[in-house]
Structure formats: structure tokens, C-alpha cells
N, C-alpha and C positions, 0 to 999 in steps of 0.2 A: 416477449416482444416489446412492451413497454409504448413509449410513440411512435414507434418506429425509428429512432433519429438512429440507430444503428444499423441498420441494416441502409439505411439510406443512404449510409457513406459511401455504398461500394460504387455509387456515382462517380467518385471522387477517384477510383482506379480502375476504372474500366471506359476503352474509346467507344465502345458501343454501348450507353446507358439504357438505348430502347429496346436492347436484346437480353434484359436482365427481367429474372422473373421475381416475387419476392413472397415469400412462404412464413408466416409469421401469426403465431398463438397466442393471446392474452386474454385471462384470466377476469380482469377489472374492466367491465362495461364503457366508465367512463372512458379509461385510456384505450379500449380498445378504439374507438370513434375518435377518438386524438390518433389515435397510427393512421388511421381512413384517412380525417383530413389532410393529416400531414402527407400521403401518399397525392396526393391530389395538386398539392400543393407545390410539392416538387415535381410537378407534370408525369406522373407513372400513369401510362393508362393503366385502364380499369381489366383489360386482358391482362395484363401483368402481376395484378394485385391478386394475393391466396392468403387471405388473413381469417381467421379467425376464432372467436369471443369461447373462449372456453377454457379447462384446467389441461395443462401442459402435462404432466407428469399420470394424473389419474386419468386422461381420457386419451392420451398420447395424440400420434397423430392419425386424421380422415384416412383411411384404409383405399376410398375411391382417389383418392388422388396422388403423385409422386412422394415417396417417402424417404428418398434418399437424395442427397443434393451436394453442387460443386462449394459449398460454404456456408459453414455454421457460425453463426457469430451469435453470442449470449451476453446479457448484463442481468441474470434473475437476481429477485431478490436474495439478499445474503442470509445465508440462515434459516432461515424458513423452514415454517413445521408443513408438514405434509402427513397422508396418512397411514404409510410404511407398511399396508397390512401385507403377511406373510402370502397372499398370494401374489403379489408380484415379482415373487421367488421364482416363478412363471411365465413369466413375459421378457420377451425375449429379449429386451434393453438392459435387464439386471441380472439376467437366467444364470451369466457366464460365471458371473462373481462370486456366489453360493453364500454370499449374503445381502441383507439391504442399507441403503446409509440410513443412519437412526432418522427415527421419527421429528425431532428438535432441528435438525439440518440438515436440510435436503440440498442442500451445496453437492452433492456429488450425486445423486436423483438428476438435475438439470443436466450436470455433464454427462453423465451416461446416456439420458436421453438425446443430447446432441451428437454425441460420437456415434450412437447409432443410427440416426438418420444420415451420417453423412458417408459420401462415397468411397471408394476405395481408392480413388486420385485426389477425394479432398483434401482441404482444411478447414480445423476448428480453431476458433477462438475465443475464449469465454473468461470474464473476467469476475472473480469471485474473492473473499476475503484468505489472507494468509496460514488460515487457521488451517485452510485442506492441503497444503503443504506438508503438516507435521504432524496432525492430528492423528491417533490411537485407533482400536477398538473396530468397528466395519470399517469405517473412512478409510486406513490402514492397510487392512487387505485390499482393499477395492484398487487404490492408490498403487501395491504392488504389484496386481497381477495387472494394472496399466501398466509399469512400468518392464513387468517382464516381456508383454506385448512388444513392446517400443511406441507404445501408443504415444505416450507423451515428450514433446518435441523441444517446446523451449516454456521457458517459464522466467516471467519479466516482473519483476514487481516494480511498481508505482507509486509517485509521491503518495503522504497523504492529504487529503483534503481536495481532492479536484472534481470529486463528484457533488452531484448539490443537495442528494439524499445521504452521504454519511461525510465522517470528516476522518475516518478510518485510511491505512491505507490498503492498498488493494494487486492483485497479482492477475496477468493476464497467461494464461496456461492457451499454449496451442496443442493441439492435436493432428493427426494424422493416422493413415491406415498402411500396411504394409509394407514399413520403413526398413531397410537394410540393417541401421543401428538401431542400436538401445541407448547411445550417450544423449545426454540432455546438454542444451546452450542454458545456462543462466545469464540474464542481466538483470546488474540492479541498476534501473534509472530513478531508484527514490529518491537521488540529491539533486535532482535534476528538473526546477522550474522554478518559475518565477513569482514571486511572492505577491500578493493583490490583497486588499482590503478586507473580504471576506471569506477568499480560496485561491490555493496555488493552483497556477495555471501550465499546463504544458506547452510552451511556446514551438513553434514550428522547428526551429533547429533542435529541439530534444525529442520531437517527432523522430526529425530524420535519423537522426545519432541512433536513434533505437533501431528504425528500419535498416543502414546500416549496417548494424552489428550484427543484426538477425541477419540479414542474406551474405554476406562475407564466413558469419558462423566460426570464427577465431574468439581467442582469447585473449581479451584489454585489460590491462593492472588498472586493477583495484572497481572494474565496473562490468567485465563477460567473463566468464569462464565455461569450457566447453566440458563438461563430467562423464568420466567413462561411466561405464554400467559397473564396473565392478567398485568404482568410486561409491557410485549409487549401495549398493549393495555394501558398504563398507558404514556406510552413513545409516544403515539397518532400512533405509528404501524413504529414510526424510528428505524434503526436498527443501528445504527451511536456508532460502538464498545464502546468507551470511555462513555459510557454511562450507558454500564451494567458492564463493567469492570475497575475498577481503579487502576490506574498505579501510579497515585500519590503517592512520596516519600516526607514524611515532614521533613526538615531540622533541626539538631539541632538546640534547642533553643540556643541562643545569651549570653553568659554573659557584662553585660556594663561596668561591673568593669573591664572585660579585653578588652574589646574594650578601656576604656580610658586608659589602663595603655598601650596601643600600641598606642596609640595618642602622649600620652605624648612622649612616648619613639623615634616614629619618628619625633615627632617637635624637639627633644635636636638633635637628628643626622640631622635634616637640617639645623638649627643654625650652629652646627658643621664643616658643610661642608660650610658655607657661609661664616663663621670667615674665614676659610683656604683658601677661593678662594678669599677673601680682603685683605688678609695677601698677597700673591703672587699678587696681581695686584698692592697693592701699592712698590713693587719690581721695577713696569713698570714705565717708562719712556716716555714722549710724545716728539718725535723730533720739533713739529711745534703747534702752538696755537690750531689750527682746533683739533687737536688728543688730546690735554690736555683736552677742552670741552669734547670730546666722553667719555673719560675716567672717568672724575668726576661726568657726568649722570650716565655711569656704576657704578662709586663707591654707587653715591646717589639710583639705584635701590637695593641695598644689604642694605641698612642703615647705609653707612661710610662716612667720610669723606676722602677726599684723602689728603686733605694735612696736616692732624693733627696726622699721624703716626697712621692710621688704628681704632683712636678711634670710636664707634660704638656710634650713639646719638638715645636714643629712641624719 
């Protein structure tokens, strides 16, 4: 849950803000009391607020209260060790998969626990690093039998550097439950913001362009592409953007006639400048023997002689 400031946004697309409830787990004492305030802050009453101070993943969610909901939205930490033991082979968030994500990265631990809290009309959204796109081993499987689901909807990846705890870039994966298809929407908006002193920032029209792309759900050269399943399936179930989306710009061709006639033309202006700068050194003067040597190696790196009035010997 972190401060809350995610789940806060849904202010921001909903005409009824007073009719939202908001459900939210954190782990860290501190920032738990930072989501409180910030809840407060932005006027959510205190009926509305279900937050609470504990481990996400090993204590899941309160049993007494709703566990399935119209929106998952996630930013857990990336990576993150967790403690994988084989009884969670068991519980029903991981049961399906008949493995667990490792121990080292529990990147796919968070997602699975949101997808299973959320409804069979919802959506998820969860924004985690690019590695669970491609990555091997349980990740893989787990990854696949989302994918044979249709569980996984679209997959956007993001500049880097816009969050203010990594400078990584990062991929927002939606989810869904009981989708007709299996094709996935890729966008890449990672060329897509505006540059700032200490982080790029996503300015409001690379918002929209995204949302956009996502509800129209077509195919943009060189930034959407819509991926059948058997594409997927073709790609061994990697989801690794650059792969269904090409961004490649090809350069203009070369002419070589103008390459050499700019060869030429900078070898005459360096000759140019060498005559000039042999012309002025044989101007100089050595006060003592030691300095006439230094000077006559420098003439001889130009191609001069020094004592013959600047003649040039090829």
C-alpha cells in the first residue's frame, strides 16, 4: 500500500469519490500512519478507510472482512525477498500454479496475491520491474499458466527514472478475470516524457496517449501492438515488449560520394591549418640548444623542416 498515494488516485476517475471504499495493507509502521494521514488528508472518511499495518503476502488478507474487490492497484517493492516456504503450495492465491515465485523475488507473490483478491468484473494493475516479463525458472511457469488463463491484459512499459525510489524502468501489467481472449495489447511509452533535472516525468499528454491506446486497443507503428496467443506462444510465453513492438528507426542510407568529398574537403582544411601553425612556429626562436631540439621535433611532427624557411618535405 505504501502512502497511500495510489490508491488515492481513483479520486481522480470516479464522479462519486464518497462512494469508494479503500482496502490497503502495509507492512512498515511508519508508512503505514503516512497512508492514515494521507487518507484524512484527502477528506476519505474514516468509514471508508480498511487499511491495515501488517505482511501482505505471509498474513494475506483479514478473513472477517471483504476479500475480493472492483480494483487492485499495486506498486510493492521490486524484488523483494519474502519467505517462499513450501506451505504456501497451499493457500489458495498460489495453490493453482504448483509452484512458488523464489524466495529473492517475490515480484510475482504480490501479483498473484492481487489477482486473487480481485473480482471476476475487475481489474488489476500493478507496476513491477521488466525482469517478470522474461524471466525463467517458477516466474515462467507462473507467467504461463497466466497467460494460458488470459489472465494478462495489457502490458505497458515506462520510461525510466520517474519513480523517486528507483531510476530503473518499470512495466505496468493489467490483469483481468474471465476474458474471452488470450491476445495481450503491448505499449511501449518508454520514449515518452519529459526530461527534469533529477527525473523524467510523465506529463499529462503521455498520460492520455497511453490511456488512449489502451481503450481503442489497435495497433500504433513503432509504440502498440496487439499479440495474438499463438504469437505469445510462439515467443515460448516471453512477454519482453521489444519483441512484439518495434521501435526501430532505420537511418538514412549513406551516400559515399559525399562521405569522400567531406574527407577530402577536411584533409585540405587540416593541411591548412598545419601550413599555418609551421608558418608561425618557424617565427620562433630557441634562446638555448635544449629548446632548438624541442622545436625541430615539433617542426618534424608537422612535416617541416625548421631551418629551411618552412619548406614542407613529403
Amino acid at each position: 500500500m505504501g502512502s497511500g498515494s495510489l490508491l488515492l488516485n481513483v479520486q481522480k476517475y470516479t464522479n462519486e469519490p464518497g462512494t469508494v471504499n479503500y482496502f490497503g495493507q502495509e507492512l512498515n509502521t511508519s508508512t503505514y500512519n503516512l497512508a492514515r494521514m494521507n487518507m484524512f488528508l484527502h477528506k476519505v472518511d474514516v468509514s471508508n478507510q480498511h487499511l491495515h499495518n501488517a505482511d501482505t503476502l505471509d498474513a494475506d488478507w483479514p478473513t472477517e472482512e471483504p476479500t475480493n474487490f472492483d480494483g487492485v492497484l499495486m506498486n510493492p517493492p521490486y524484488s523483494a525477498k519474502w519467505s517462499g516456504e513450501k506451505g504456501f503450495l497451499d493457500d489458495p492465491r498460489f495453490s493453482m500454479y504448483g509452484v512458488l515465485p523464489p524466495k529473492s523475488k517475490a515480484d510475482f507473490a504480490f501479483l498473484l496475491h492481487g489477482y486473487y483478491h480481485l473480482k471476476d468484473s475487475g481489474v488489476m494493475a500493478i507496476v513491477l520491474p521488466h525482469g517478470v516479463l522474461f524471466r525463467g525458472g517458477a516466474e515462467g511457469k507462473i507467467r504461463k499458466a497466466l497467460l494460458e488463463n488470459g489472465a494478462i491484459d495489457t502490458v505497458i512499459g515506462l520510461p525510466a527514472n520517474i519513480f523517486f525510489n528507483t531510476s530503473i524502468p518499470t512495466t505496468v501489467i493489467i490483469l483481468k478475470k474471465n476474458r474471452e481472449s488470450k491476445d495481450v495489447l503491448f505499449i511501449d511509452a518508454s520514449n515518452d516524457f519529459k526530461k527534469a533535472k533529477n527525473q523524467n516525468i510523465l506529463e499529462e499528454k503521455h498520460i492520455e496517449k497511453i490511456l488512449e491506446t489502451y481503450a481503442k486497443r489497435e495497433n500504433v507503428d513503432k509504440y502498440a501492438q496487439v499479440a495474438s496467443y499463438d504469437d505469445i506462444i510462439e515467443n515460448d510465453y516471453n512477454l519482453n515488449i521489444p519483441r512484439y513492438v518495434d521501435t526501430f528507426e532505420e537511418e538514412e542510407p549513406i551516400s559515399l560520394a559525399e562521405v569522400a568529398k567531406e574527407l577530402k574537403e577536411t584533409r585540405a582544411k587540416i593541411e591548412e591549418s598545419d601550413k599555418a601553425l609551421a608558418e608561425m612556429a618557424q617565427e620562433l626562436t630557441a634562446s638555448t640548444e635544449e629548446s632548438q631540439k624541442e622545436l625541430d621535433a615539433f617542426m618534424e611532427l608537422l612535416g617541416y623542416k625548421s631551418n629551411d624557411g618552412g619548406e614542407r618535405h613529403e
